[in-house]
C-alpha positions as CSV (number, residue, x, y, z in Angstrom):
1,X,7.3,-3.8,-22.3
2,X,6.2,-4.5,-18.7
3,X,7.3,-8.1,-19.1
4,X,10.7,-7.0,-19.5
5,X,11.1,-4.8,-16.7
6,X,12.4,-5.8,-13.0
7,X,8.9,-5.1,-10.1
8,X,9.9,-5.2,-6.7
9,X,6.6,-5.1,-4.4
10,X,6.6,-3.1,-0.8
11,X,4.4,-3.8,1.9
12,X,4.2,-1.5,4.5
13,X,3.6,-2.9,8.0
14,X,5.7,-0.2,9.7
15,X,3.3,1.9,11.4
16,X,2.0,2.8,15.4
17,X,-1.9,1.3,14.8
18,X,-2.6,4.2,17.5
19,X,-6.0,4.4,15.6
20,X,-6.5,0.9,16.1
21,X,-6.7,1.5,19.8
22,X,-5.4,-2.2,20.8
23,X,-1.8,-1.1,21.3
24,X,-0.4,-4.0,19.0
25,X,0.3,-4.2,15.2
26,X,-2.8,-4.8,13.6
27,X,-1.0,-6.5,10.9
28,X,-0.4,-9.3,13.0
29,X,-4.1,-9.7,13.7
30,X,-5.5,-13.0,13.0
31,X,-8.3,-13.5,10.5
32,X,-9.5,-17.1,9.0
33,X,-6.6,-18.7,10.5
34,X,-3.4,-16.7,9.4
35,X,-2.4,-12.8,10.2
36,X,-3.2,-10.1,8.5
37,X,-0.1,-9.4,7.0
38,X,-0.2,-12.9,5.2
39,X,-3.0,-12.3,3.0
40,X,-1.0,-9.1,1.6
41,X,2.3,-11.1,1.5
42,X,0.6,-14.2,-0.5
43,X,-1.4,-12.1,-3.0
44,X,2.1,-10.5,-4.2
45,X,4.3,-13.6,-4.1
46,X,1.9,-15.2,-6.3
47,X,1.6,-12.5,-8.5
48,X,3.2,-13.2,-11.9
49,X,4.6,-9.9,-12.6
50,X,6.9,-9.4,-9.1
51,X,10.0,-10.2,-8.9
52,X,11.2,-9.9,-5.0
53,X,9.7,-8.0,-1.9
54,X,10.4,-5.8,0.3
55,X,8.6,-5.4,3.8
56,X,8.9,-2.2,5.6
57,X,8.8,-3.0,9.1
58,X,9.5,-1.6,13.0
59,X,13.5,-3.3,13.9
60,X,11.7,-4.6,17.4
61,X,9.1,-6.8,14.9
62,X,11.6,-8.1,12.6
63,X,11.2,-11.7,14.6
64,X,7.3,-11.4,14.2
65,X,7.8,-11.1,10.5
66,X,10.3,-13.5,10.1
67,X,8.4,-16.0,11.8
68,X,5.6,-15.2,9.7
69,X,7.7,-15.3,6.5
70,X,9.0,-18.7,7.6
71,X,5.7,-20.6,7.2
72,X,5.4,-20.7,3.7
73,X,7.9,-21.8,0.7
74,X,8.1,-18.8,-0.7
75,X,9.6,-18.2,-4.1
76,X,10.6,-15.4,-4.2
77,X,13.1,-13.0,-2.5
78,X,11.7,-11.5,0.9
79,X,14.0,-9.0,2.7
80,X,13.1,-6.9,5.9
81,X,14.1,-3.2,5.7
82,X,14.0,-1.0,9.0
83,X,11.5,1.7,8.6
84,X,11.3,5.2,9.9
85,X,9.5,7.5,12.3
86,X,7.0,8.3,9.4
87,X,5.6,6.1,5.8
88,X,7.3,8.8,4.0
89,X,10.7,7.7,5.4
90,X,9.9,3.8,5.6
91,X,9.0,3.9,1.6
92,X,12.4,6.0,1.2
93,X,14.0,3.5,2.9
94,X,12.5,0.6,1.0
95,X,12.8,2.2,-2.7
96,X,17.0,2.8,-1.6
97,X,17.2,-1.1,-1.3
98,X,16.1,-2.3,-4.5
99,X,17.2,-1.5,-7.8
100,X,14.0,-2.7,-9.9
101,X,12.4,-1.1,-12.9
102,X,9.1,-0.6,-11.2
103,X,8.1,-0.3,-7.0
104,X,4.6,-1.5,-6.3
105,X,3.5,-0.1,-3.0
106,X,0.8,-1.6,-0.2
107,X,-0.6,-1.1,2.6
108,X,0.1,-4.6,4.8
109,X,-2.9,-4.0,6.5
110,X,-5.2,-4.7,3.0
111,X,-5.4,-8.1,3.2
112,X,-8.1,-8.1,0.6
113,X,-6.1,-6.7,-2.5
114,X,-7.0,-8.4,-6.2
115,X,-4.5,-9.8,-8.3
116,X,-6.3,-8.2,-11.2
117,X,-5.7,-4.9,-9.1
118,X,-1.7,-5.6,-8.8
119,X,-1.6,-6.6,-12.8
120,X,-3.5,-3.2,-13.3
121,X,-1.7,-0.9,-11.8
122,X,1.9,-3.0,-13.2
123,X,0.3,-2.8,-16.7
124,X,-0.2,0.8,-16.4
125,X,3.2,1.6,-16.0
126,X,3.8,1.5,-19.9
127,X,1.8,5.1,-20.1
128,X,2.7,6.8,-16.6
129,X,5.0,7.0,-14.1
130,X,2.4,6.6,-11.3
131,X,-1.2,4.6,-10.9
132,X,-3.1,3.8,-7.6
133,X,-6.1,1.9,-6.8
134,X,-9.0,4.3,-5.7
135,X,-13.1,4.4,-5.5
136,X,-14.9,7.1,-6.2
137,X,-16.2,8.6,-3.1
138,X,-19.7,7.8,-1.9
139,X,-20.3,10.9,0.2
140,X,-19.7,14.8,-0.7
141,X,-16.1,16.1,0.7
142,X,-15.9,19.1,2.8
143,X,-12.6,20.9,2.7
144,X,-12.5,23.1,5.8
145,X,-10.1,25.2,7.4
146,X,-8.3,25.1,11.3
147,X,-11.5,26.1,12.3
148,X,-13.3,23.8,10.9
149,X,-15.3,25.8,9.0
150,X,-16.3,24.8,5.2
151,X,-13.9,26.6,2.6
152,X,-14.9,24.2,-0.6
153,X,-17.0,21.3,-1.7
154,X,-16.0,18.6,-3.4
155,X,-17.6,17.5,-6.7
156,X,-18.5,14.0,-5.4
157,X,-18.4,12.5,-9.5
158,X,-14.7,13.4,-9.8
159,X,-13.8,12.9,-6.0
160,X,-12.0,9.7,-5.1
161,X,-11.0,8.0,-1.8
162,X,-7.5,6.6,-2.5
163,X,-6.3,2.7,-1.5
164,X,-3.5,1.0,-2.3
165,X,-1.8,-0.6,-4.3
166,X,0.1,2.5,-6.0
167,X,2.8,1.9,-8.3
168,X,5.7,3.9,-9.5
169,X,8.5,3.8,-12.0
170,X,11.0,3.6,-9.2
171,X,13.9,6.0,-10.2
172,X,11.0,9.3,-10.8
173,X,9.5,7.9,-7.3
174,X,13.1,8.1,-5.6
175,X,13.9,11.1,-7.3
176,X,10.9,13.2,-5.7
177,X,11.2,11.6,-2.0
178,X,15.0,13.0,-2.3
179,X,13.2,16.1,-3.5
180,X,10.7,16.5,-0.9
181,X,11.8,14.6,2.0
182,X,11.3,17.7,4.1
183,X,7.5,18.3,2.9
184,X,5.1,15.6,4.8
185,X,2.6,13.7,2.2
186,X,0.4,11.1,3.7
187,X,0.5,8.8,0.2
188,X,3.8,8.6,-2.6
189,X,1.2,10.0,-5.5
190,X,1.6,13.3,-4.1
191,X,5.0,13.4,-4.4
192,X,4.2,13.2,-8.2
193,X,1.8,15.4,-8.4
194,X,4.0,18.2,-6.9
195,X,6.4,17.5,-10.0
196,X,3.7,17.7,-12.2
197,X,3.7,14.2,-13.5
198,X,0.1,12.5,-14.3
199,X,-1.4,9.8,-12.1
200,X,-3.7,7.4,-13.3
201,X,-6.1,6.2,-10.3
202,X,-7.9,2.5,-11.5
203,X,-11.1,2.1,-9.8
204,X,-11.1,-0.9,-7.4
205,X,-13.8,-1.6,-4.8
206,X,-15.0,-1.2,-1.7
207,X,-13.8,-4.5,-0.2
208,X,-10.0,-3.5,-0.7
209,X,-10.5,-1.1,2.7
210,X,-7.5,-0.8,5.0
211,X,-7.4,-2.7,8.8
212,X,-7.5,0.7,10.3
213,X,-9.9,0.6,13.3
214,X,-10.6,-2.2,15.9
215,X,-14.1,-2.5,14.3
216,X,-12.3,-3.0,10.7
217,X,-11.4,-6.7,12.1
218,X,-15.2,-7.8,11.7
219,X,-15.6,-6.2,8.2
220,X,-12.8,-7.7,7.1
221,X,-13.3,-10.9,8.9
222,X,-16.4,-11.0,6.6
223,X,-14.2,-10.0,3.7
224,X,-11.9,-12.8,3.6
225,X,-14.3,-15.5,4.7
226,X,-16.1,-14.3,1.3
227,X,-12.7,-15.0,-0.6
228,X,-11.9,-17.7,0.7
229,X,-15.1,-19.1,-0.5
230,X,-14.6,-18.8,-3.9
Protein backbone atom coordinates (compact mmCIF):
# COMPACT_ATOMS: atom_id res chain seq x y z
CA UNK A 1 0.00 0.00 0.00
CA UNK A 2 1.35 3.37 -1.12
CA UNK A 3 -0.02 4.93 2.05
CA UNK A 4 2.29 2.91 4.01
CA UNK A 5 5.34 3.62 2.30
CA UNK A 6 8.05 6.46 3.18
CA UNK A 7 8.16 9.28 -0.39
CA UNK A 8 10.86 11.59 -0.34
CA UNK A 9 10.42 14.28 -3.24
CA UNK A 10 13.70 15.76 -5.19
CA UNK A 11 13.81 18.80 -6.97
CA UNK A 12 16.48 19.48 -9.10
CA UNK A 13 17.71 23.10 -9.37
CA UNK A 14 21.35 22.12 -9.84
CA UNK A 15 22.01 22.93 -13.33
CA UNK A 16 24.22 25.76 -15.63
CA UNK A 17 20.80 27.43 -17.44
CA UNK A 18 23.59 27.86 -20.33
CA UNK A 19 20.47 27.47 -22.61
CA UNK A 20 18.77 30.02 -20.83
CA UNK A 21 21.25 32.51 -22.09
CA UNK A 22 20.91 35.07 -19.02
CA UNK A 23 23.94 33.63 -17.10
CA UNK A 24 21.84 33.16 -13.70
CA UNK A 25 19.71 30.31 -12.33
CA UNK A 26 16.55 30.38 -13.95
CA UNK A 27 15.06 28.86 -11.04
CA UNK A 28 15.42 31.83 -9.16
CA UNK A 29 13.48 33.82 -11.81
CA UNK A 30 10.55 35.65 -10.64
CA UNK A 31 7.03 34.99 -11.88
CA UNK A 32 3.66 36.42 -10.17
CA UNK A 33 5.56 37.55 -7.24
CA UNK A 34 7.75 34.49 -5.96
CA UNK A 35 10.70 32.46 -7.83
CA UNK A 36 10.50 29.89 -9.89
CA UNK A 37 11.69 27.38 -7.70
CA UNK A 38 8.73 28.16 -5.20
CA UNK A 39 6.02 27.04 -7.18
CA UNK A 40 7.86 23.45 -7.48
CA UNK A 41 8.73 23.54 -3.75
CA UNK A 42 4.97 24.41 -2.63
CA UNK A 43 3.19 21.98 -4.92
CA UNK A 44 5.25 18.99 -3.18
CA UNK A 45 5.10 20.28 0.46
CA UNK A 46 1.52 20.28 0.08
CA UNK A 47 1.21 17.22 -1.40
CA UNK A 48 -0.32 14.56 0.93
CA UNK A 49 1.67 11.66 0.01
CA UNK A 50 5.44 13.23 0.66
CA UNK A 51 7.11 12.85 3.41
CA UNK A 52 10.39 15.23 3.34
CA UNK A 53 12.44 16.87 0.38
CA UNK A 54 15.39 16.99 -0.94
CA UNK A 55 16.73 19.91 -3.23
CA UNK A 56 19.62 19.22 -5.36
CA UNK A 57 21.44 22.36 -5.66
CA UNK A 58 24.95 24.20 -6.75
CA UNK A 59 27.17 24.61 -2.88
CA UNK A 60 27.70 28.55 -4.04
CA UNK A 61 23.47 28.76 -4.09
CA UNK A 62 22.84 27.04 -0.98
CA UNK A 63 22.08 30.79 0.62
CA UNK A 64 19.74 31.58 -2.33
CA UNK A 65 17.81 28.46 -1.44
CA UNK A 66 17.84 28.78 2.05
CA UNK A 67 16.57 32.23 1.89
CA UNK A 68 13.95 30.99 -0.26
CA UNK A 69 13.07 28.01 1.98
CA UNK A 70 12.94 30.46 4.88
CA UNK A 71 9.78 32.34 3.75
CA UNK A 72 7.26 29.86 4.29
CA UNK A 73 6.30 27.50 7.45
CA UNK A 74 7.03 24.62 5.93
CA UNK A 75 5.98 21.30 7.32
CA UNK A 76 7.93 19.24 6.29
CA UNK A 77 11.66 18.31 6.30
CA UNK A 78 13.79 20.37 3.60
CA UNK A 79 17.51 19.52 3.36
CA UNK A 80 19.99 20.93 0.65
CA UNK A 81 22.29 18.25 -0.85
CA UNK A 82 25.41 19.48 -3.04
CA UNK A 83 24.96 18.33 -6.50
CA UNK A 84 27.36 17.30 -9.17
CA UNK A 85 29.02 18.23 -12.43
CA UNK A 86 26.06 16.44 -14.24
CA UNK A 87 21.84 15.54 -13.20
CA UNK A 88 22.99 12.06 -13.28
CA UNK A 89 25.38 12.65 -10.31
CA UNK A 90 23.18 15.38 -8.52
CA UNK A 91 20.10 12.67 -8.41
CA UNK A 92 22.88 10.09 -7.16
CA UNK A 93 23.75 12.27 -4.69
CA UNK A 94 20.19 13.08 -3.59
CA UNK A 95 18.74 9.30 -3.66
CA UNK A 96 22.22 8.45 -1.18
CA UNK A 97 20.65 10.83 1.45
CA UNK A 98 17.35 9.55 2.02
CA UNK A 99 16.27 6.22 2.97
CA UNK A 100 12.48 6.45 1.73
CA UNK A 101 10.39 3.71 0.16
CA UNK A 102 9.76 5.77 -3.00
CA UNK A 103 12.02 9.03 -4.75
CA UNK A 104 9.82 11.30 -6.66
CA UNK A 105 11.98 13.29 -9.02
CA UNK A 106 11.41 17.18 -10.66
CA UNK A 107 12.63 19.36 -12.53
CA UNK A 108 12.78 22.83 -10.22
CA UNK A 109 12.40 24.70 -13.15
CA UNK A 110 8.43 23.23 -13.73
CA UNK A 111 6.74 25.43 -11.70
CA UNK A 112 3.48 24.40 -13.19
CA UNK A 113 3.40 20.62 -12.06
CA UNK A 114 -0.39 19.16 -10.81
CA UNK A 115 -0.94 17.62 -7.67
CA UNK A 116 -3.08 15.15 -9.50
CA UNK A 117 0.27 14.55 -11.64
CA UNK A 118 2.47 13.86 -8.23
CA UNK A 119 -0.56 11.53 -6.73
CA UNK A 120 -0.34 9.72 -10.17
CA UNK A 121 2.88 8.91 -10.68
CA UNK A 122 3.07 7.98 -6.40
CA UNK A 123 -0.05 5.77 -7.01
CA UNK A 124 1.53 4.01 -9.73
CA UNK A 125 4.27 2.81 -7.78
CA UNK A 126 2.02 -0.28 -6.55
CA UNK A 127 2.55 -1.88 -10.27
CA UNK A 128 6.16 -0.58 -11.40
CA UNK A 129 9.20 0.40 -10.35
CA UNK A 130 9.23 3.56 -12.52
CA UNK A 131 6.42 6.11 -13.97
CA UNK A 132 6.97 9.71 -15.56
CA UNK A 133 4.77 12.33 -16.72
CA UNK A 134 4.99 12.68 -20.58
CA UNK A 135 2.70 14.03 -23.70
CA UNK A 136 2.55 12.51 -26.66
CA UNK A 137 4.42 14.32 -29.22
CA UNK A 138 2.81 16.78 -31.52
CA UNK A 139 5.32 16.72 -34.34
CA UNK A 140 6.97 13.56 -36.27
CA UNK A 141 10.61 12.62 -34.71
CA UNK A 142 13.52 12.39 -36.88
CA UNK A 143 16.30 10.15 -35.57
CA UNK A 144 19.48 11.14 -37.50
CA UNK A 145 22.95 10.32 -37.39
CA UNK A 146 26.40 12.70 -36.77
CA UNK A 147 25.73 13.89 -39.98
CA UNK A 148 22.61 14.80 -39.53
CA UNK A 149 21.18 12.77 -41.95
CA UNK A 150 17.64 10.94 -41.35
CA UNK A 151 18.27 7.19 -40.19
CA UNK A 152 14.46 6.55 -38.71
CA UNK A 153 11.12 8.09 -38.22
CA UNK A 154 9.27 8.14 -35.37
CA UNK A 155 5.63 6.81 -35.25
CA UNK A 156 4.29 10.14 -33.93
CA UNK A 157 0.92 7.93 -32.07
CA UNK A 158 3.41 6.04 -29.84
CA UNK A 159 6.14 8.84 -29.60
CA UNK A 160 6.19 10.87 -26.36
CA UNK A 161 8.07 13.98 -25.22
CA UNK A 162 9.03 13.21 -21.57
CA UNK A 163 8.49 15.91 -18.35
CA UNK A 164 8.77 15.37 -15.04
CA UNK A 165 7.71 14.37 -12.41
CA UNK A 166 9.29 10.67 -12.66
CA UNK A 167 9.04 8.44 -9.79
CA UNK A 168 11.01 5.46 -8.70
CA UNK A 169 11.05 2.78 -6.09
CA UNK A 170 14.19 4.14 -4.66
CA UNK A 171 16.49 1.07 -3.82
CA UNK A 172 15.96 -0.37 -8.01
CA UNK A 173 16.64 3.50 -8.86
CA UNK A 174 19.93 3.47 -6.71
CA UNK A 175 20.81 0.18 -7.66
CA UNK A 176 21.04 1.13 -11.53
CA UNK A 177 22.88 4.71 -10.97
CA UNK A 178 25.58 2.51 -9.04
CA UNK A 179 25.33 0.29 -12.12
CA UNK A 180 25.69 2.81 -14.71
CA UNK A 181 27.25 5.66 -13.27
CA UNK A 182 29.81 5.62 -16.03
CA UNK A 183 27.06 5.57 -18.99
CA UNK A 184 25.53 9.30 -19.50
CA UNK A 185 21.48 9.31 -19.61
CA UNK A 186 19.90 12.63 -19.84
CA UNK A 187 16.56 11.32 -17.57
CA UNK A 188 16.55 8.38 -14.46
CA UNK A 189 13.87 6.23 -16.74
CA UNK A 190 16.64 5.24 -18.83
CA UNK A 191 18.55 3.81 -16.26
CA UNK A 192 15.52 1.37 -16.02
CA UNK A 193 15.04 0.67 -19.17
CA UNK A 194 18.69 -0.55 -19.59
CA UNK A 195 17.80 -3.23 -16.80
CA UNK A 196 14.83 -4.11 -18.43
CA UNK A 197 12.30 -2.93 -16.00
CA UNK A 198 8.86 -1.45 -17.47
CA UNK A 199 8.08 2.27 -17.26
CA UNK A 200 4.73 3.51 -17.14
CA UNK A 201 4.67 7.25 -18.76
CA UNK A 202 1.00 9.07 -17.49
CA UNK A 203 -0.03 11.59 -19.95
CA UNK A 204 0.06 15.09 -18.50
CA UNK A 205 -0.19 18.27 -20.54
CA UNK A 206 1.30 20.76 -22.31
CA UNK A 207 1.33 23.44 -19.56
CA UNK A 208 3.72 21.31 -17.33
CA UNK A 209 6.81 22.61 -19.93
CA UNK A 210 10.25 23.13 -18.36
CA UNK A 211 11.82 27.07 -17.76
CA UNK A 212 14.36 26.19 -20.34
CA UNK A 213 14.81 29.24 -22.65
CA UNK A 214 14.71 32.99 -21.83
CA UNK A 215 11.46 33.10 -23.97
CA UNK A 216 9.93 30.16 -21.54
CA UNK A 217 9.57 33.08 -18.78
CA UNK A 218 6.52 34.71 -20.86
CA UNK A 219 4.85 31.27 -21.49
CA UNK A 220 5.08 30.43 -18.20
CA UNK A 221 4.32 33.85 -16.91
CA UNK A 222 0.94 33.18 -18.71
CA UNK A 223 0.93 29.68 -17.11
CA UNK A 224 0.89 30.56 -13.64
CA UNK A 225 -1.23 33.75 -13.84
CA UNK A 226 -3.84 31.06 -15.27
CA UNK A 227 -3.40 29.00 -11.96
CA UNK A 228 -3.42 31.31 -9.89
CA UNK A 229 -6.73 32.33 -11.17
CA UNK A 230 -8.44 29.39 -10.28
Amino acid sequence: MIKEKEVTAIILVAGNSTRYGQNRNKNFEILQGKTVLEYSLKAFEGNAYIDSIIIGAKQEEIPIIEKIIQKEKNAKPIAIVIGGKTRQETVHNCIRQTKADIVIIHDGARPAIKQDYINQCIEEMDKFKGATIGVPSKDTIKITDENNIVVQSTQRSNTWIVQTPQCFDRETLLAMHEKYQTEEVTDDCMLLEKSGEKVKIIQGDYTNIKITTYEDIEIMEKFIAQMLAK
